[in-house]
Every structure is written in C-alpha cells, then in structure tokens.
N, C-alpha and C positions, 0 to 999 in steps of 0.2 A: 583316640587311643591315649591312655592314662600310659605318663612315662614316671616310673617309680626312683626314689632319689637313691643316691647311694652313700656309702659314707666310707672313707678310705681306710683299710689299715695302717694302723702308726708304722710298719714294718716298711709299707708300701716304696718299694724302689723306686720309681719313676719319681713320685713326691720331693723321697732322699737328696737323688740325682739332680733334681730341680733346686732343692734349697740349695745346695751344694755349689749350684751356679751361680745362683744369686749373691751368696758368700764370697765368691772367687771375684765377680764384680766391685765386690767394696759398698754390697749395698744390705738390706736387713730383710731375710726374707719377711712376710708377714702369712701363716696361714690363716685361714678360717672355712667355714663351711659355706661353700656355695650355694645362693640362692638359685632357683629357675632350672633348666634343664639343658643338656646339653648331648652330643654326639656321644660322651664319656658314660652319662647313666646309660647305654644302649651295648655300649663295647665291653664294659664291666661285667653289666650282670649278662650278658647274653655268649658273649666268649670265655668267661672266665678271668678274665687278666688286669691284670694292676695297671693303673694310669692315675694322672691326675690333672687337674685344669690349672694353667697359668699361662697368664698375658700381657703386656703391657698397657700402659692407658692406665686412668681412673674409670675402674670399674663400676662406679657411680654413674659414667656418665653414658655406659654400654647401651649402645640402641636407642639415641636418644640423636636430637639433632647437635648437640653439644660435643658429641664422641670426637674425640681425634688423636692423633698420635706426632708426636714429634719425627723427624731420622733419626736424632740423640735416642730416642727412646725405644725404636725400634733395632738401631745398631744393638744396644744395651740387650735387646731380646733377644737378637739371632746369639750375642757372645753366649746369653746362658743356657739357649738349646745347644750350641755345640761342647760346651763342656759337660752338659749333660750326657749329650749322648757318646762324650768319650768317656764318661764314668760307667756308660752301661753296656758298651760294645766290648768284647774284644777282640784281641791281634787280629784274631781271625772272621770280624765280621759280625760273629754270632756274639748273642746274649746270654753270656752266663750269669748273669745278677736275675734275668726272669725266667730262666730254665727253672720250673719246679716250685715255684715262689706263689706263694697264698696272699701278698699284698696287694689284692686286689680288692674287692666289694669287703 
C-alpha cells in the first residue's frame, strides 16, 4: 500500500499550537517538511483534519541504533504538548480552534 505525503496548511492549528509551545519554552521552533511517512499522512487525508508532526530527539538519528532521548528533553516535550493543547482546548473541553477549520492536508 503506497501511503501518499501530505503537506500542511500554513493556517494549520495544531502546527500554530505547536510552535506556539515551542516559543513559550524559550526555545526556536524549526519547521520543515517531513520526510518518510507517518500515522499523520493516514489521519489527514483520510478524516479530514489538521495535525502536524513534532518530536523531540535529533530527527537524524530516528530509527537508527543511535536514536535516544534525554528526561531534559523529553520534560521539554510533555511542556510543549500541554501548552499546546491549552492553546487548542477550551473552558469547556471542546475545540473551538478545529471546529470547521480547513488546516489540514
């Protein structure tokens, strides 16, 4: 099965959301277009919805026998999923930043 790439809207919330964490850390996001394939080309084009990939680690070294991850580095990643997802929840639970939102594929 050919899994087809996707390429993010610049509007794309989740991305936003993400840099947005990265920034609150004190650190520089960096984006680019990701190579290889992932859970995300599958949930994009097949549901419709916006997402985007980010991880800790040097991405160089993914899937290799080299890969590793710090605690430093991994604390650094839970801080900027949860300010993420306080940027994209609200009061109430729900998402109003992806109710109706075309920042996806």
């Amino acid at each position: 099965m050919r899994v087809e790439p996707v390429e993010l809207a610049g509007t794309n919330p989740i991305a936003a959301a993400l840099v947005s964490g990265i920034r609150a850390g004190g650190a520089r996001p960096t984006v680019w277009r990701k190579g290889g394939t992932s859970d995300l080309n599958l949930a994009v084009t097949a549901w419709g919805i916006p997402g985007a990939a980010c991880g800790p680690g040097d991405s160089r070294l993914d899937h290799t026998a080299r890969e590793s991850l710090s605690v430093a580095e991994l604390r650094r990643s839970v801080a900027v999923l949860q300010h993420a997802f306080g940027e994209l929840l609200g009061s109430d639970g729900r998402s109003p930043t992806l109710r109706g939102s075309d920042g996806g594929a």
